[in-house]
C-alpha positions as CSV (number, residue, x, y, z in Angstrom):
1,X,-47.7,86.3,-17.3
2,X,-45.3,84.6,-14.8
3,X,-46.7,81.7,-13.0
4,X,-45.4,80.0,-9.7
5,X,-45.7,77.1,-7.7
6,X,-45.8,77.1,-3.7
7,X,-45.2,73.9,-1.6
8,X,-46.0,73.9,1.9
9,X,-44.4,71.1,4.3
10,X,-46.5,71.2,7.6
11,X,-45.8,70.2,10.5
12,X,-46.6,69.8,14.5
13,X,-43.7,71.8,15.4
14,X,-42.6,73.8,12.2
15,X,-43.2,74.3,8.9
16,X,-41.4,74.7,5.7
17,X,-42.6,76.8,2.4
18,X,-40.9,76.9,-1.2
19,X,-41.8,79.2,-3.8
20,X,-40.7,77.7,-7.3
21,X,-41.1,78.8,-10.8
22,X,-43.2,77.6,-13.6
23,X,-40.5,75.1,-14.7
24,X,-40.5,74.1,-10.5
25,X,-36.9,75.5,-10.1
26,X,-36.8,76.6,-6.7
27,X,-37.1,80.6,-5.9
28,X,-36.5,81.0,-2.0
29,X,-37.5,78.6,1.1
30,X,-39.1,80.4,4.1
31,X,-39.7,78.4,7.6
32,X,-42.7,79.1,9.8
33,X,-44.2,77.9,13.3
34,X,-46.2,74.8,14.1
35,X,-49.0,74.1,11.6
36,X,-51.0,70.8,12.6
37,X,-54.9,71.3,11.5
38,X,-56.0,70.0,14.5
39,X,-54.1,72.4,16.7
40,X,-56.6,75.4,16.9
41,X,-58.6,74.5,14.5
42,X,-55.7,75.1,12.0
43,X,-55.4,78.5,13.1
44,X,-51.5,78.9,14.1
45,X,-50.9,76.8,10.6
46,X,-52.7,79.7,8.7
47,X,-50.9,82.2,10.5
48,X,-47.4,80.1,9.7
49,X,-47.8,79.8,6.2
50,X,-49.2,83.3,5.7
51,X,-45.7,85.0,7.3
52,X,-44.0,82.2,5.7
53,X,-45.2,82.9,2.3
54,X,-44.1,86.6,2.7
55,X,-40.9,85.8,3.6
56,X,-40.2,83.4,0.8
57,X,-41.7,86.3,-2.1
58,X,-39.3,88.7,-0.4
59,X,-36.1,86.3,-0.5
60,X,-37.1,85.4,-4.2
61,X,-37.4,89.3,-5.4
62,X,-41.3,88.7,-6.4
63,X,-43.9,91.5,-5.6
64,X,-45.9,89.5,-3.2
65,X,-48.7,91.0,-5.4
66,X,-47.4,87.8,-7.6
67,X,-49.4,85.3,-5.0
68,X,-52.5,86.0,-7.4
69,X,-50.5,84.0,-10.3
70,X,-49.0,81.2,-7.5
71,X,-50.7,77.7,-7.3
72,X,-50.5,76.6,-4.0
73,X,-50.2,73.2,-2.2
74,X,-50.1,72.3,1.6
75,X,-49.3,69.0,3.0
76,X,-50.3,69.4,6.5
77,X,-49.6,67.1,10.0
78,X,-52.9,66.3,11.2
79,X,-54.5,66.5,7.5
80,X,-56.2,63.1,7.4
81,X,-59.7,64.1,7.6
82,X,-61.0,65.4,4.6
83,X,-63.0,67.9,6.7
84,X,-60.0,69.5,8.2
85,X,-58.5,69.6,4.4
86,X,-61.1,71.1,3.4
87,X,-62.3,73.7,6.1
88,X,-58.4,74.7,5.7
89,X,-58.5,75.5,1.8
90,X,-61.7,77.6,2.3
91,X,-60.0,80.2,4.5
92,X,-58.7,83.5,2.7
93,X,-55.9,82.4,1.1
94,X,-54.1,85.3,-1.5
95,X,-53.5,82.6,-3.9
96,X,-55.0,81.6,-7.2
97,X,-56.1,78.1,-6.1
98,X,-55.0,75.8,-3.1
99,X,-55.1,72.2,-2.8
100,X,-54.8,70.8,0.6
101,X,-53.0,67.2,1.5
102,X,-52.3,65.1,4.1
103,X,-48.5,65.6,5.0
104,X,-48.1,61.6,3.8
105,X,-49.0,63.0,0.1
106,X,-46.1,65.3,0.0
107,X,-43.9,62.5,0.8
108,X,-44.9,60.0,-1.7
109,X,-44.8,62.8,-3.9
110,X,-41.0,63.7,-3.3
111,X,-40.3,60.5,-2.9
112,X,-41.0,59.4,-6.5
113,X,-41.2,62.3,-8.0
114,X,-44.8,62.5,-8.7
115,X,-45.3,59.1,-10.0
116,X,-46.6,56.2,-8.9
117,X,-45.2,53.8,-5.7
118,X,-45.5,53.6,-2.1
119,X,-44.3,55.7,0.7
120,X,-43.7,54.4,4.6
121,X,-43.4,57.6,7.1
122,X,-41.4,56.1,9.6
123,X,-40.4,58.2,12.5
124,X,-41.8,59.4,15.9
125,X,-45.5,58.1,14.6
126,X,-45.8,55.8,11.0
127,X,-48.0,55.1,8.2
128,X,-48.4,54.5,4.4
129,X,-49.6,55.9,1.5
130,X,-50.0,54.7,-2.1
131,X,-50.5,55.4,-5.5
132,X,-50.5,53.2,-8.0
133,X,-52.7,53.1,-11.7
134,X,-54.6,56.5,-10.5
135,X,-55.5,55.4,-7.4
136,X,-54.6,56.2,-4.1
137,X,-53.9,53.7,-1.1
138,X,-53.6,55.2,2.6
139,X,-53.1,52.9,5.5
140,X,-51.9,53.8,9.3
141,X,-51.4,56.7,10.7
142,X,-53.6,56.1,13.9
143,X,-51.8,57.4,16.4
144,X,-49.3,56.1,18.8
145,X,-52.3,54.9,21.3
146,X,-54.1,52.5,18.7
147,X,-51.7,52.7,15.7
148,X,-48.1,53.5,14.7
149,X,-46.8,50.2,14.6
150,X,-43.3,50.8,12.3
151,X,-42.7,54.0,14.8
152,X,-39.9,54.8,16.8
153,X,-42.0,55.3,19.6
154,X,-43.6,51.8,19.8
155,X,-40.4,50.1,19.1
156,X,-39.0,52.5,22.2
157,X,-42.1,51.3,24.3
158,X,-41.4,47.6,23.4
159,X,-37.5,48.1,24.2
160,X,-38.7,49.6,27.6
161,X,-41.3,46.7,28.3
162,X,-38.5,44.2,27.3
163,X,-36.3,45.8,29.8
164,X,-38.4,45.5,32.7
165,X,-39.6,41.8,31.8
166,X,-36.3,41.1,31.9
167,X,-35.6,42.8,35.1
168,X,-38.1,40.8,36.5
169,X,-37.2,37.5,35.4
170,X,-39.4,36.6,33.2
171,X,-38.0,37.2,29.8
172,X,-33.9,37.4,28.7
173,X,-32.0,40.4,29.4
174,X,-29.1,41.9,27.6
175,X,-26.7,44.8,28.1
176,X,-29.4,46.8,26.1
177,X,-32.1,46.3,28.4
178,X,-29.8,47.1,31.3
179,X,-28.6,50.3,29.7
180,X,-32.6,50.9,29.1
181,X,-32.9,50.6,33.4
182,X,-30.1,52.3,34.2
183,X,-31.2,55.3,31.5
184,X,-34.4,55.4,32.9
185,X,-33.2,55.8,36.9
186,X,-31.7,52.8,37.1
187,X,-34.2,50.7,38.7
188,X,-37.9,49.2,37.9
189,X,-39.1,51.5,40.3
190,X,-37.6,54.4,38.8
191,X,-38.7,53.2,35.0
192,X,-42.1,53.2,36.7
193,X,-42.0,56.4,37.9
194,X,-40.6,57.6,34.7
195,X,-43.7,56.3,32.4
196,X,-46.1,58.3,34.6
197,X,-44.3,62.0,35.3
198,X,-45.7,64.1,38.0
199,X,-49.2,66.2,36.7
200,X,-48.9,69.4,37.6
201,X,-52.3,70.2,36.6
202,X,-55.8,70.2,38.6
203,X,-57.2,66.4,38.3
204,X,-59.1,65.6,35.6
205,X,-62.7,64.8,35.9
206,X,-64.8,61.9,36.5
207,X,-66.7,60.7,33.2
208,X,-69.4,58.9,34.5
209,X,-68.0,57.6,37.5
210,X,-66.3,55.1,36.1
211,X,-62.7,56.6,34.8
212,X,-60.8,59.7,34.9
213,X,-61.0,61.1,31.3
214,X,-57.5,61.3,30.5
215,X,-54.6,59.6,31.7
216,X,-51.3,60.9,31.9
217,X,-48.3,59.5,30.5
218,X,-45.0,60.0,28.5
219,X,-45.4,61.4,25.1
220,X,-44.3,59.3,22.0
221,X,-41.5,61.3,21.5
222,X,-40.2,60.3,24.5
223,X,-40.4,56.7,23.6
224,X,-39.1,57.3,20.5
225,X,-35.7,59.5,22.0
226,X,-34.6,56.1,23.2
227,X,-33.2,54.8,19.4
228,X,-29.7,56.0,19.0
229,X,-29.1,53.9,22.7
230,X,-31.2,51.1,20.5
231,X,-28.7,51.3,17.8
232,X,-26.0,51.4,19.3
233,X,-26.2,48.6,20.7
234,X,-28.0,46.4,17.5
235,X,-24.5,47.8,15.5
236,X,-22.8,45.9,18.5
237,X,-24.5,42.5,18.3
238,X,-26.7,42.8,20.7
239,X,-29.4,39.9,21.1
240,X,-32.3,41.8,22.7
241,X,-31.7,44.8,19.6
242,X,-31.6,41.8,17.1
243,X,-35.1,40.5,18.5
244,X,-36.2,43.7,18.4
245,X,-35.0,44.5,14.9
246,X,-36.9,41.5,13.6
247,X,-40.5,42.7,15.5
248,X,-39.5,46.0,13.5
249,X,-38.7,44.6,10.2
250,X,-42.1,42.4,11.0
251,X,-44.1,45.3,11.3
252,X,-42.8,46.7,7.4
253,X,-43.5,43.0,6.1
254,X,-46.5,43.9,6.8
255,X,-47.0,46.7,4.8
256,X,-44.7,46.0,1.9
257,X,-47.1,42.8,1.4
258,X,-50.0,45.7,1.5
259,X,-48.0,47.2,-1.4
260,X,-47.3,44.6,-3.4
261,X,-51.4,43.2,-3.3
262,X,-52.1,46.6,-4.8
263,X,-49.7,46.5,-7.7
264,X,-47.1,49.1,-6.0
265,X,-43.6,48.2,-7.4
266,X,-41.4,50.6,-5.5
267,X,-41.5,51.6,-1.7
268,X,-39.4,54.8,-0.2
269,X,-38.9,55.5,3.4
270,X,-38.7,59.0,5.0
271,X,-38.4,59.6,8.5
272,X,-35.5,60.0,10.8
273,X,-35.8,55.8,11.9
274,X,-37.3,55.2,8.2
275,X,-34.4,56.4,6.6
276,X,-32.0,54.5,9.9
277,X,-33.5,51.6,8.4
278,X,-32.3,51.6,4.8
279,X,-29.4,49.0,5.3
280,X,-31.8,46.6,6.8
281,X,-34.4,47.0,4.4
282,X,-32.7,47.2,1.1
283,X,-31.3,43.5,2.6
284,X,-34.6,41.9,2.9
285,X,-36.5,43.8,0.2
286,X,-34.5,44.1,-2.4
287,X,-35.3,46.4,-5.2
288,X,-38.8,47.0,-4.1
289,X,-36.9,49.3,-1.7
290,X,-35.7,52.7,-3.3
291,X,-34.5,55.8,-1.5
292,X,-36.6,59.3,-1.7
293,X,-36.1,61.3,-5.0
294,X,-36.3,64.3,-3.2
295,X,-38.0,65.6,0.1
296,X,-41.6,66.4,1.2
297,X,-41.5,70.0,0.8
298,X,-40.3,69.5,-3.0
299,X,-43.2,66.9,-3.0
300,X,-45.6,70.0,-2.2
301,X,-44.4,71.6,-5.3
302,X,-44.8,68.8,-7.6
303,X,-47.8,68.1,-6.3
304,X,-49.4,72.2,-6.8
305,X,-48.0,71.8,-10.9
306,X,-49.9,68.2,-11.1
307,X,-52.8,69.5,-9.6
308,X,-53.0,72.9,-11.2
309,X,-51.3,72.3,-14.6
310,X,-50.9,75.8,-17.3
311,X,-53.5,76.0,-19.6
């Protein structure tokens, strides 16, 4: 009887599934819509990976009837809580067994292969996962509000706030920060403006009398959009980028020292700024610093054979 391996990759706007074989050679890759568990209460990622999988059994030739032999695996965006892992892998999947991960799990995973050492996601948001001697080490993750320190969109909100400091007088300025302004409307004013875009929705409500209950502001993405300006400018010397470089590289100390105090030997960065880091890193880290074996979705699929091994 033929046995398969599927790896599902997650994410807030897409996902990505790969149906592999028993020996986790890969059969067909399919792509699907956004898949965050807390979007819908997960509903839009079941509908994603359902269509998904169908498309991936019909690109690899195998009677979709074969799902009953396939051992599944999802690493999902917005799978930290246990509870949403688990409320995910009850639904009526066609599979022989599921095992549900956070999307970090899939990327340590790939990114050693299945064995032990650490793993910094470092792109719009960041965090860290471990594993090392059978046990598993998560830190991070929080959200760009009260987390998310090694992300592109903090390091974007701290270029921005440098910007206008300077702009005021009260810090040093560079070409960067003035490219920053003038990319932003060109004036303090303007920046202002920017950070808090027009709502076109109805007012949110009072809670308690004391605060509205949200407050509207730029998205981390949009924070984040401003690194190619920020590297383009650190490749040219700039001192401001340079500064800023160092608060970034300060924030990774901080987890490569979290590493290291729980025996991880190896760290790999994925992530569009994670992987724009490299050069920097493998400079001030040395060989603790190791680039990604292979990608998350491949991590999925090692992951489903180490979880579901044949008999």
């Amino acid at each position: 009887m033929a046995r398969y391996y599927l790896g599902v990759d997650g994410g807030g706007t897409n996902c990505r599934i790969r149906l592999a074989d028993e020996n986790l050679n890969t059969l067909a890759d399919a792509s699907g819509g956004r898949s965050n568990l807390q979007i819908e209460g997960g509903e839009p990622a079941f509908r994603s990976i359902t269509e998904g999988t169908r498309e991936a059994f019909e690109k690899a030739g195998v009677d979709i009837a074969e799902t009953r032999n396939t051992y599944a695996c999802f690493g999902m965006a917005g799978g930290r809580l246990p509870s949403a892992r688990e409320a995910f892998a009850r639904r009526s999947w066609p599979f022989a067994a599921v095992q549900v991960y956070d999307d970090i799990d899939i990327a340590r995973a790939g990114a050693h292969g299945g064995a032990d050492g650490g793993v910094i996601i470092v792109g719009t948001g960041s965090a860290a996962l471990a594993q090392a001697a059978g046990q598993r080490h998560q830190a991070g993750g929080w959200g760009f509000h009260i987390g998310d320190q090694m992300s592109g969109a903090i390091l974007g909100r701290e270029l921005i706030r440098r910007a206008v400091e300077a702009a005021d007088g009260l810090v040093s300025g560079s070409p960067l920060t003035e490219a920053v302004v003038r990319v932003l409307g060109g004036s303090v004013d303007a920046v202002m403006d920017w950070s808090f875009p027009q709502d076109l929705r109805p007012a949110a409500p009072v809670s308690d009398g004391k605060a509205p209950a949200t407050l509207l502001g730029r998205a981390p993405a949009e924070f984040g959009a401003l690194m190619p300006l920020f590297f383009e400018f650190f490749e040219k010397g700039d001192p401001v980028a340079q500064e800023l470089m160092e608060l970034e590289l300060g924030y990774i100390d901080n987890y490569v020292r979290w590493f290291k105090a729980r025996g991880v030997t190896r760290m790999a960065a994925v992530g569009g700024l994670g992987t724009r880091l490299y050069p920097q890193m493998m400079a001030r880290y040395g060989d603790f610093i190791v680039r990604p074996m292979h990608e998350p979705l491949h991590g999925a699929v090692i992951l489903a054979k180490q979880h579901f091994p044949p008999a």
